[in-house]
FIZAMI-92175 format. One record per residue (C-alpha): x, y, z. Coordinates in nm, 3 decimals, padded with zeros to 5 digits, m for minus. Layout:
// residues N
      px      py      pz
       X       Y       Z
...
END
This chain:
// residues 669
      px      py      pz
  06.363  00.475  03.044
  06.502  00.180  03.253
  06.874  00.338  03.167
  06.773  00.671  03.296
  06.636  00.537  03.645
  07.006  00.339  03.688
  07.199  00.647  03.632
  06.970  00.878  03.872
  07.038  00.615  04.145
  07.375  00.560  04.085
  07.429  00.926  04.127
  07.256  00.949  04.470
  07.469  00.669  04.549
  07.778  00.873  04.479
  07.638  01.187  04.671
  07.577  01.007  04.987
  07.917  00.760  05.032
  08.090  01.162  04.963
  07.888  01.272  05.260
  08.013  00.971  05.438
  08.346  01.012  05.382
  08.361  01.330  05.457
  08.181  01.275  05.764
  08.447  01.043  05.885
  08.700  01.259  05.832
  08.552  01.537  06.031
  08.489  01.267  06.274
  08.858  01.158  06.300
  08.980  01.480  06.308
  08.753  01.551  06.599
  08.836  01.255  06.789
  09.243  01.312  06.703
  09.206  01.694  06.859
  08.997  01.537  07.155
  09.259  01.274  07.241
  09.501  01.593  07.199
  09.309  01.758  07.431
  09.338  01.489  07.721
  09.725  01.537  07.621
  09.696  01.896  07.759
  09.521  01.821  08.059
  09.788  01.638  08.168
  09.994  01.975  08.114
  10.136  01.962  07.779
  10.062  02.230  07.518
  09.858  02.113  07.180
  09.827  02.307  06.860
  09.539  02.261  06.584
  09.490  02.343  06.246
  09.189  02.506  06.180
  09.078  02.489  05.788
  08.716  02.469  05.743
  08.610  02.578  05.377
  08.188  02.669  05.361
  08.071  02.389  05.648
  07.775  02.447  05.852
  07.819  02.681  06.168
  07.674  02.370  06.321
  07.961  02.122  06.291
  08.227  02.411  06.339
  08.041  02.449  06.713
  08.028  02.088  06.754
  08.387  02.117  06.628
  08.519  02.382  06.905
  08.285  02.198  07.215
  08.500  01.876  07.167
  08.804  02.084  07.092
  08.742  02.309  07.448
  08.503  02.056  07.650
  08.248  02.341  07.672
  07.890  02.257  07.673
  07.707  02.546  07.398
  07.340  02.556  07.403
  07.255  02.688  07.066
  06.980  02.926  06.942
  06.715  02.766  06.674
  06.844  03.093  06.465
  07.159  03.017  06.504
  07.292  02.924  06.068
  07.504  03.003  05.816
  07.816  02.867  05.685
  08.178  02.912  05.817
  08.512  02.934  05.636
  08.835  02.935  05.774
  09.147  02.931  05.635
  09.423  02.870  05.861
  09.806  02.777  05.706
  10.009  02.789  06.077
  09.882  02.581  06.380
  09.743  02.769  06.662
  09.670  02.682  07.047
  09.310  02.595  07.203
  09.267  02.936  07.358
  09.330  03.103  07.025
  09.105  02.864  06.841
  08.799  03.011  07.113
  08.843  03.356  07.046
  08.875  03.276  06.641
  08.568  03.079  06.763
  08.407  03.421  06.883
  08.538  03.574  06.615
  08.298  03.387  06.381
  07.991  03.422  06.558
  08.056  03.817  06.569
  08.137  03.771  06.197
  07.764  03.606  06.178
  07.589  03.818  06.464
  07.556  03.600  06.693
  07.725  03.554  07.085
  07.822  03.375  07.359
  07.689  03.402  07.717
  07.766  03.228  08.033
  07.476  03.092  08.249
  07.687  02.829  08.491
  07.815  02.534  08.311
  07.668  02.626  07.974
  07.764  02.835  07.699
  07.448  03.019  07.491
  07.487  03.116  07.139
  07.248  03.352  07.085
  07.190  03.657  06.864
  07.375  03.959  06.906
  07.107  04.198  07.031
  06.966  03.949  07.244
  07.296  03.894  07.417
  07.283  04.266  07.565
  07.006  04.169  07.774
  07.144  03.848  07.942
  07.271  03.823  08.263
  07.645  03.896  08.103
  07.950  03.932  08.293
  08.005  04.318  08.479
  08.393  04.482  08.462
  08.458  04.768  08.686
  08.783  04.752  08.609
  09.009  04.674  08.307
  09.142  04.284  08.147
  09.472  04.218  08.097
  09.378  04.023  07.772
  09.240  04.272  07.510
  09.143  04.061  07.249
  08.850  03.893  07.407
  08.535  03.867  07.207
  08.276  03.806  07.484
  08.031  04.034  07.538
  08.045  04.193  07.886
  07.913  04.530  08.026
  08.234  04.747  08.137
  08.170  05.072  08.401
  08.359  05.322  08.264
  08.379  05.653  08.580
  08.490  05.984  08.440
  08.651  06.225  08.631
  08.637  06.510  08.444
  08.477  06.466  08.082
  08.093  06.527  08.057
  07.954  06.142  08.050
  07.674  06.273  07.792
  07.966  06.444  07.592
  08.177  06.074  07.552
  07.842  05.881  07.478
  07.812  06.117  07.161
  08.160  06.057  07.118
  08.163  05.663  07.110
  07.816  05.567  06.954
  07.985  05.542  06.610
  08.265  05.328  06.766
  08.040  05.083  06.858
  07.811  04.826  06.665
  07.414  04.929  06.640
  07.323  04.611  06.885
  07.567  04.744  07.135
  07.439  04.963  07.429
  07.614  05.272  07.598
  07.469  05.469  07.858
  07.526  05.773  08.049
  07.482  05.849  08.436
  07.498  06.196  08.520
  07.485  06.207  08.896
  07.799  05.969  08.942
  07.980  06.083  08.629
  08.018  05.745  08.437
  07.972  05.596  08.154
  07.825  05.211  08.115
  07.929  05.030  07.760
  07.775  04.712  07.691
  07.987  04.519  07.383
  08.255  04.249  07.262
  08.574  04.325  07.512
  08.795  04.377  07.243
  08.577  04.686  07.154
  08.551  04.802  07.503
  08.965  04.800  07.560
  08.965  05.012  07.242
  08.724  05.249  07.350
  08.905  05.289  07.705
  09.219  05.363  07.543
  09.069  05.656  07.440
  08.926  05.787  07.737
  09.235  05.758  07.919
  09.326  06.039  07.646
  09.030  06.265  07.649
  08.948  06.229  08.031
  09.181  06.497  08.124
  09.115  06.864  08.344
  08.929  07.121  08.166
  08.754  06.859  07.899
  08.415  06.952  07.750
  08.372  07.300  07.955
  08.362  07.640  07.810
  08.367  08.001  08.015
  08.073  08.174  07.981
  08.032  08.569  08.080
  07.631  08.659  08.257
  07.589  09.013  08.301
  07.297  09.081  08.591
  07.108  09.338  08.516
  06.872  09.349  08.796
  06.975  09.102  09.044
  07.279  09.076  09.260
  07.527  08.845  09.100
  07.604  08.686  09.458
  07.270  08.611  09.559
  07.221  08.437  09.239
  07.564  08.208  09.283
  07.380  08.109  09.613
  07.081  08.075  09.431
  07.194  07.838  09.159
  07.433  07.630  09.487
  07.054  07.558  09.600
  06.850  07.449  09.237
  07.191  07.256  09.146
  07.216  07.090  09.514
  07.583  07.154  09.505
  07.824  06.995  09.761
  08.062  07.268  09.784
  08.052  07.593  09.767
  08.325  07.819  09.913
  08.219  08.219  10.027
  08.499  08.519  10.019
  08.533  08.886  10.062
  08.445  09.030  09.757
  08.330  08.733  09.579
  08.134  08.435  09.605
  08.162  08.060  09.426
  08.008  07.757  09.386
  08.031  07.443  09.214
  07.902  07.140  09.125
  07.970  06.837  08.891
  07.920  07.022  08.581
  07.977  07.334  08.664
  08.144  07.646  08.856
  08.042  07.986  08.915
  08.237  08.301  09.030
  08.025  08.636  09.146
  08.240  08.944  09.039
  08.029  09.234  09.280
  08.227  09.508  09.184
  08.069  09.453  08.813
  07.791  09.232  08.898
  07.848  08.960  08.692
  07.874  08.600  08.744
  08.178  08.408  08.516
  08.108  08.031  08.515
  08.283  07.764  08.395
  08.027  07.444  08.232
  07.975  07.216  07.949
  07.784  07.319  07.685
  07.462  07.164  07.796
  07.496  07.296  08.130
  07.586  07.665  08.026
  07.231  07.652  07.832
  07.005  07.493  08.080
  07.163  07.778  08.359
  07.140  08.073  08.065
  06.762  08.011  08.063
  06.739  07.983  08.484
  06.955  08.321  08.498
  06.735  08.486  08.245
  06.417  08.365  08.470
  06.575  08.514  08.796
  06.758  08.862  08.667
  06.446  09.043  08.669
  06.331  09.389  08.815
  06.198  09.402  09.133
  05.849  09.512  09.117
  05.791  09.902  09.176
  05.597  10.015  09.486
  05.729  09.785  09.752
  05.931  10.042  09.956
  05.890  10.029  10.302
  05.942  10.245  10.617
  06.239  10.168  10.861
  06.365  10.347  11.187
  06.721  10.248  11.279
  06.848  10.403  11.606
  07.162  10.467  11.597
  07.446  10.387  11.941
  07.731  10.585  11.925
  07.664  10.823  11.580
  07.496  11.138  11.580
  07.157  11.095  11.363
  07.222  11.458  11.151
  07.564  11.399  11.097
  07.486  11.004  10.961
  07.173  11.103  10.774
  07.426  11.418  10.599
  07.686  11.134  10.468
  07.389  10.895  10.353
  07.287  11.167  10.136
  07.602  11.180  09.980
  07.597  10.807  09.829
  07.538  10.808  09.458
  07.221  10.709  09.347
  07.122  10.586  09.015
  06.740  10.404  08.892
  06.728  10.082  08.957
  06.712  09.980  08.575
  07.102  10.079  08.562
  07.228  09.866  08.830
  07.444  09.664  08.583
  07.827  09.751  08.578
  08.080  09.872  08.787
  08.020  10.013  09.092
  08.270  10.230  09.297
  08.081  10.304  09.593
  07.731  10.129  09.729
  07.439  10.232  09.521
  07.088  10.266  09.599
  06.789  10.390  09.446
  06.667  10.749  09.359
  06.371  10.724  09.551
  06.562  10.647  09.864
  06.463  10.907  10.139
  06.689  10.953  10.476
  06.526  11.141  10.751
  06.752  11.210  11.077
  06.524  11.205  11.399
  06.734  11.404  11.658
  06.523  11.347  11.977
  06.583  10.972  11.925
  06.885  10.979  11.786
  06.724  10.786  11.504
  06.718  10.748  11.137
  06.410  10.668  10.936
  06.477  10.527  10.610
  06.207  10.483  10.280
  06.360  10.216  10.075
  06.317  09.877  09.906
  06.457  09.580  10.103
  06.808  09.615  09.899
  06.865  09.925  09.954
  06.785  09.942  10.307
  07.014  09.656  10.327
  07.290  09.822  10.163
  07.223  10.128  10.423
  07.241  09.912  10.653
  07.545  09.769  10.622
  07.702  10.103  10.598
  07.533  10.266  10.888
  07.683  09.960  11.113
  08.061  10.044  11.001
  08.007  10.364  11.047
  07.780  10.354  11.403
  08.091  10.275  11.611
  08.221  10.387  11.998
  08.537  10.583  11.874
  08.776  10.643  12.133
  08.798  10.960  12.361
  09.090  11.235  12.400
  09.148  11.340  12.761
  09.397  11.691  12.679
  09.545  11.852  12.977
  09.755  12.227  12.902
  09.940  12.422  13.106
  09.950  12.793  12.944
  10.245  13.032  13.115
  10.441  13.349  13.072
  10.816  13.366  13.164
  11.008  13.688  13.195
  11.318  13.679  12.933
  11.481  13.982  13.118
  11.549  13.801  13.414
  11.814  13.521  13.474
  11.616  13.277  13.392
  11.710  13.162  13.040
  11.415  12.995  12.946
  11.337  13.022  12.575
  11.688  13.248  12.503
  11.914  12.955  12.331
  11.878  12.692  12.091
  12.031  12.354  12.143
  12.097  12.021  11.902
  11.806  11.822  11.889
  11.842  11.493  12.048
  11.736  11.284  12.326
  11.881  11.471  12.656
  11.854  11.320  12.996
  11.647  11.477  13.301
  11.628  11.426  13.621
  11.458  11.143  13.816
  11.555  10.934  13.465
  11.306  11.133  13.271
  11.380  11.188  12.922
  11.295  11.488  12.679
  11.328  11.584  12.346
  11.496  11.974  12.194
  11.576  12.100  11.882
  11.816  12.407  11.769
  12.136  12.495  11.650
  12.336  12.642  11.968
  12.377  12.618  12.330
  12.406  13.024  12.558
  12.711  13.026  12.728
  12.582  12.918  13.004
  12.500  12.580  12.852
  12.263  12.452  13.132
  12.122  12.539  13.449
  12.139  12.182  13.641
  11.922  12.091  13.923
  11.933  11.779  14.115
  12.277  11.627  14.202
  12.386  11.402  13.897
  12.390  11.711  13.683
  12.126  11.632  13.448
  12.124  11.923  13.100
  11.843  12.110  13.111
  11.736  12.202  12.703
  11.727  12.610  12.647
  11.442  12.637  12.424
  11.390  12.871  12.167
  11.398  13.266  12.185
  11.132  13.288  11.898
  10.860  13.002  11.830
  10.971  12.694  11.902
  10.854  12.314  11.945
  10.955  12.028  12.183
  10.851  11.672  12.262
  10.891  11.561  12.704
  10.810  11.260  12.868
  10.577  11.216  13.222
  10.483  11.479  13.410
  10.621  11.579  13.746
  10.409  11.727  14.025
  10.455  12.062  14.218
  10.300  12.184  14.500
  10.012  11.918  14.463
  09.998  12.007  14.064
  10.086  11.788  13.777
  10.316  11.979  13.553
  10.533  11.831  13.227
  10.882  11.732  13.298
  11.020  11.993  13.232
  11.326  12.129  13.447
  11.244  12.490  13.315
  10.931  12.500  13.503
  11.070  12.350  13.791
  11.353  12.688  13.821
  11.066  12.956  13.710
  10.866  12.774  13.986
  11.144  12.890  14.241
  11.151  13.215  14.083
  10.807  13.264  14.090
  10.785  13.621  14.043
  10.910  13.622  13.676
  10.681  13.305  13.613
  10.329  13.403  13.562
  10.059  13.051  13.512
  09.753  13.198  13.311
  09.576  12.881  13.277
  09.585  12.502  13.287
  09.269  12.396  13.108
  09.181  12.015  13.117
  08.979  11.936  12.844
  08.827  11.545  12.742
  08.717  11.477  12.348
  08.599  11.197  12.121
  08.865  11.156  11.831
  08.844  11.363  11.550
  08.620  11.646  11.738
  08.668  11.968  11.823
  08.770  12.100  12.201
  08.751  12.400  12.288
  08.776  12.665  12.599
  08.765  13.011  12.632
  08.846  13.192  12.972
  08.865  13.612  12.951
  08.636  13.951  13.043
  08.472  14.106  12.757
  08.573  14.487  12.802
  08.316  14.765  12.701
  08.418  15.041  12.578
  08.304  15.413  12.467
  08.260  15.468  12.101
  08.036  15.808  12.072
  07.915  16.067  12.262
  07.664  16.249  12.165
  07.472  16.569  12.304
  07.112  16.659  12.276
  06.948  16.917  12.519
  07.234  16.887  12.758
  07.186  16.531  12.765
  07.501  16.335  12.674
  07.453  15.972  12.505
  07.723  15.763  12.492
  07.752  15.469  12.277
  07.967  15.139  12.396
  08.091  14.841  12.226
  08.234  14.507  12.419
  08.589  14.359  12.303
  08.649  13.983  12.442
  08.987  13.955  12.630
  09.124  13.635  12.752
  09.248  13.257  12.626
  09.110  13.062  12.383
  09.210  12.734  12.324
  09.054  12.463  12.063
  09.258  12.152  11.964
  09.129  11.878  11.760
  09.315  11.548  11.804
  09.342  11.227  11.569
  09.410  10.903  11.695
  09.588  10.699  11.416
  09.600  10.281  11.487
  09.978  10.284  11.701
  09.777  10.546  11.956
  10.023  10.837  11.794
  09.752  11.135  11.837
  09.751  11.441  11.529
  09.673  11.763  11.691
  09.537  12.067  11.506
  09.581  12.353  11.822
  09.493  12.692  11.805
  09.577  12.940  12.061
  09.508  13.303  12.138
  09.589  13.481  12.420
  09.496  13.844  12.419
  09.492  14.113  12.735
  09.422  14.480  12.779
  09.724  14.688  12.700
  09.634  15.055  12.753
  09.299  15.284  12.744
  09.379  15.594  12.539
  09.033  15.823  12.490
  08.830  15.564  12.586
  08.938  15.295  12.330
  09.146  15.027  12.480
  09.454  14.857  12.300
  09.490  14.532  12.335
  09.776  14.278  12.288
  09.668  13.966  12.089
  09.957  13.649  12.043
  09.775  13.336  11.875
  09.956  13.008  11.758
  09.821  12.735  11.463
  09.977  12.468  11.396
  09.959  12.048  11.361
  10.196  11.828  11.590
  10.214  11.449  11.644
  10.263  11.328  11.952
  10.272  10.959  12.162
  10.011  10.862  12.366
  10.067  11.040  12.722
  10.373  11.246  12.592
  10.400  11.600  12.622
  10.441  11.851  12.365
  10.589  12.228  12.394
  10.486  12.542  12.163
  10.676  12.846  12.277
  10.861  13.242  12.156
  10.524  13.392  12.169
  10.656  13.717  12.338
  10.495  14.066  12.494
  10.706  14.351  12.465
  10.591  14.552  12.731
  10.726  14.908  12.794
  10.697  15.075  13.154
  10.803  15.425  13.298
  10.817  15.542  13.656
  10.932  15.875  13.827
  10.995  15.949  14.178
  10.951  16.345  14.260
  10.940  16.575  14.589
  10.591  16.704  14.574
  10.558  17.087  14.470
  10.927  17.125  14.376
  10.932  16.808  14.155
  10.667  17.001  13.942
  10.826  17.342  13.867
  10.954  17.388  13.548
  11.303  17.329  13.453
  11.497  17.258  13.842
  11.193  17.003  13.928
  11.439  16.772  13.764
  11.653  16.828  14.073
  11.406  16.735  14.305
  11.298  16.394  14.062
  11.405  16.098  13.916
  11.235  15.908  13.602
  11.340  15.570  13.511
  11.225  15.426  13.203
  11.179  15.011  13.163
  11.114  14.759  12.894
  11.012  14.366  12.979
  10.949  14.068  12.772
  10.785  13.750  12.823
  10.726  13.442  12.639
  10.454  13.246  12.612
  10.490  12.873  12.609
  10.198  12.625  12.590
  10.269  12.255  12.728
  09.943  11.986  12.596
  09.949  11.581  12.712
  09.734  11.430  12.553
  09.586  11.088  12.642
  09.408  10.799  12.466
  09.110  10.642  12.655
  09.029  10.387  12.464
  08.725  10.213  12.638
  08.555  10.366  12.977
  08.764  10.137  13.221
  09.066  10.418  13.079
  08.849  10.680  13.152
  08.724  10.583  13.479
  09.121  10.526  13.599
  09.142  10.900  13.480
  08.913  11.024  13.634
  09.013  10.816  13.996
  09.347  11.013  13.899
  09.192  11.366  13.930
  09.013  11.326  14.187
  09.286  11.181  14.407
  09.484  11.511  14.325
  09.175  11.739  14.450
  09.155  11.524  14.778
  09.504  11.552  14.793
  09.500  11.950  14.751
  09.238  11.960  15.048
  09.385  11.753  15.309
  09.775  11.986  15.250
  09.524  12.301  15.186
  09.749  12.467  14.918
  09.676  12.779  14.858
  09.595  12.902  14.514
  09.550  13.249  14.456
  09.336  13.414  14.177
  09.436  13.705  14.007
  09.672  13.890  13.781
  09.936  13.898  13.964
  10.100  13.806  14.318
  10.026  14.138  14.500
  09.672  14.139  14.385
  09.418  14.089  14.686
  09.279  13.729  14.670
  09.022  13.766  14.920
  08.875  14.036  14.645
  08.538  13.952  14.632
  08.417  14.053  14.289
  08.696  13.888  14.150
  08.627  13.754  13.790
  08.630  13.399  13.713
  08.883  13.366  13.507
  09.034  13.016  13.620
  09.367  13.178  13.619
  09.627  13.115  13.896
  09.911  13.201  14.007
  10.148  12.983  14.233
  10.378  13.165  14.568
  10.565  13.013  14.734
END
């Protein structure tokens, strides 16, 4: 019994001088690396071994504290055992971060809190006051927890925090924030560089978004973009013709209104949450809401709005989705034209009076005004004046006073121009059957503005084979009809009947005289389309009571320049005469009356020509100076009291006092 007690104590003797040797060695080796230390201070570099084989995590800290000169407060559940196995020497800084290293191994790390190191668990270090990166280390290897702000510029923040929570430990945190677009990622740095290595790869345009197609059924598509701008407080949002877009962080929207769709561009989160908002706000508008409007109208005439209106399509308002060529509006739309006020009334919803709206204002504008002044006259071809006889080459030809004109043809008469003034100017021969021309200003005789055209200057002189029937002056909006008419309507005998020696005799009325209409277009250069029609028509002859009359009309479309003047002539009367001089009694006895008579037989033509300026007034100051114009020529008439005569002809009476109106002059010298 006594030799068992000596053996027991002997081996407790052995246990504890092991533990005190090894104890010293640790000791020594501590104090060798501490003295090495010093040696670095003082700016050399030291290198350690590090080969620790199952010691307490205890003396390994004490181990690095003397090796570093860092002060560690340690956690009560801070254990374990360490092994390292080390073959090549390494320097102090790489000895802390194996140092790291280890407590990762075990779960535990460091935290800084001013001169003191804790080693603490893991999950508690999370929640320390740790050190915040907003940008990245140079050194990538670091094992210290810190928190690193991580801003995205275009990945979703929510789609990378699905993406990295397997990369990281379970006690590490990462968090997304939405409204700033950035991702926070508490862990050991070395894990952190890793991760932002590969953002820098998937944080690139166009990341995490897909393009999704809404059809609107009920709404329209660009209201809704504006809409959505509002619930998603957006920051910019751009408006254009024909289509309107918005965007925000997450997402972008485009309004297509011809098919009334909206195309937006979103992460996959996004594109759902704004499916279900869309789905909320595309819905019918509630039946029964129409309501009564009167819009009175400026410049349009009510009837002749109201009659395009009624032309839009209209469809029901459940098949507003699709394309849409023209503005649609409802079936139960009604348009009502108010003609005393000028006025329409309108039945509709609030969108479709909106979208009649919108068209009545385009439509409802001043449109500019025509003023159109003619100057209608026969010539006598017989004579020598060779108006109308010839045709020349078309080009520009020179008048006189500088004035420049315009002809067309293919020859010149013999006498190739009749020359007035002194630098002798070419007169144009127009056309011996119908013919066209293009002059510039117009010239004034005798206290009347005529075109520049030498031709009516020489008939002028030669008045007597020159016969003016009319210059009508006439003033229209653009694209509306003008129209005069100045003639005698002629009765005439049809039947006679007998009964009891009374005789009944039946009459019908035939209108002779000049009618002009001309519609005129004004295009955007001020060039003016004119559709004319002309008829002239006079009473030829009255054979048994039914007259014959002579009818010459003219259709046709010219263009001309603002203020220019344009010709239309060959219109031409044949118009046989006979006349016989006799001795009265002998001149009528058969067979040697012809001694005593004479009979001379005569056949004269005439053309007609038709001059028209037209001018553009474009706002009421143009017509106002117009009108200045024309009345300046009247007071002008008055004070050198030309004479203009009425009539037919130069020898008719002018002092005739039931002379008919007919506005038709003729000029004498």
């Amino acid at each position: 019994m006594e030799h068992t007690r000596v053996a027991y104590t002997k081996r407790i003797l052995a246990g504890l001088i092991a533990a005190l040797v090894l104890f010293s060695i640790t000791t020594g080796a501590a104090a060798q690396e501490k003295a090495a230390g010093s040696a670095s201070a003082n700016g050399s570099q030291r290198f350690v071994s590090i080969d620790f084989n199952n010691v307490d995590i205890s003396v390994f800290i004490k181990f690095i504290s003397e090796l570093t000169n860092k002060n560690f407060v340690i956690d009560q559940r801070v254990k374990g055992k360490v092994t390292i196995i080390s073959p090549s020497k390494i320097s102090v800084a790489e000895a802390y971060k194996v140092f790291e290293s280890v407590l990762d191994v075990h779960g535990f790390a460091t935290v800084e809190a001013g001169k003191v190191i804790k080693i603490i668990p893991s999950p508690d270090a999370r929640t320390k006051n740790i050190e915040t990166l907003t940008k990245a280390r140079g050194d990538s290897d670091d094992d210290q927890v810190v928190t690193q702000l991580m801003p995205l510029r275009y990945a979703d923040p929510d789609e990378v925090k699905r993406l990295f929570t397997p990369m990281v430990s379970k006690s590490s945190v990462i968090l997304s924030y939405t409204p700033t677009n950035t991702l926070i990622v508490t862990d050991r740095y070395s894990n952190i560089a890793r991760l932002m290595k590969i953002l820098k790869t998937i944080d690139i345009p166009g990341v995490g978004r897909e393009i999704t197609v809404f059809p609107i059924q009920n709404a329209d598509a660009s209201n809704l973009v504006s809409l959505l701008d509002t619930v998603f407080k957006t920051t910019n949002s751009t408006a254009k013709k024909g289509k309107s877009v918005s965007t925000d962080r997450s997402a972008a929207f485009v309004a297509d209104e011809r098919t009334n769709t909206i195309i937006m561009v979103a992460s996959e989160d996004a594109t759902d949450r704004i499916r279900g908002l869309i789905e909320i706000l595309d819905q019918e508008t509630p039946k029964g809401k129409e309501k009564i409007h009167v819009y009175y109208l400026e410049y349009a005439a009510a009837e002749e709005l109201v009659a395009v209106l009624k032309d839009l399509p209209k469809e029901e308002k459940t098949q507003k989705a699709g394309a849409k060529e023209a503005p649609v509006v409802s079936s139960d739309v009604t348009i009502t034209a108010d003609k005393a006020t000028n006025s329409v009334i309108i039945t509709a919803d609030r969108d479709d009076y909106a979208t009649l709206v919108e068209i009545i204002r385009q439509i409802d504008i001043p449109r500019a005004m025509v003023y159109i002044e003619a100057l209608i006259m026969e010539v006598n071809a017989e004579k020598s004046f060779d108006l109308g006889t010839e045709w020349i080459v078309g080009d520009d030809v020179k008048l006189n006073n500088d004035r420049q004109g315009i002809a067309a043809g293919g020859f010149i008469s013999e006498d190739s121009a009749i020359s007035i003034g002194t630098d002798g100017d070419i007169v144009p021969a127009l056309a011996s059957g119908f013919s066209m021309g293009l002059f510039g200003e117009a010239v004034e005789i005798a206290g009347i503005s005529f075109p520049s055209i030498a031709a009516i200057v020489q008939a002028y002189k030669k008045d007597k084979d020159v016969n003016i029937l009319s210059t009508p002056q006439l003033l229209t909006t653009d694209n509306q009809e003008a129209s005069i008419t100045v003639g005698k309507n002629i009765p005439y005998q049809t039947t006679t009947s007998t009964t009891d020696n009374d005789t009944y005799n039946s009459y019908e009325y035939r209108d002779v005289g000049k009618t002009l209409k001309i519609t005129p277009q004004i295009n955007k250069d001020r060039m003016v389309r004119l559709n004319i029609s002309l008829e002239v028509s006079s009473l030829e002859s009255t054979t048994d009571f039914r007259p014959t009359t002579l009818k010459r009309t003219v259709e046709t479309t010219v263009m001309v320049k603002n203020s220019n003047t344009v010709v239309i002539g060959g219109l031409i009367d044949d118009t046989f005469s006979q006349t016989e001089y006799k001795v009265p009694c002998l001149g009528d006895v058969p067979g040697l009356g012809w001694l005593f008579k004479t009979r001379s037989k005569g056949n004269e033509k005439s053309n007609l020509y038709i001059f028209i300026t037209p001018k553009v007034l474009q706002n009421p100051s143009e017509a106002a100076s117009v009108s200045q114009i024309k009345k300046d020529e009247i007071d002008k008439k008055m004070e050198t009291q030309i004479k203009l005569y009425r009539g037919g002809g130069e020898n008719e009476d002018a002092s005739a006092p039931e002379s008919e109106a007919t506005g038709e002059y003729i000029i004498h010298d």
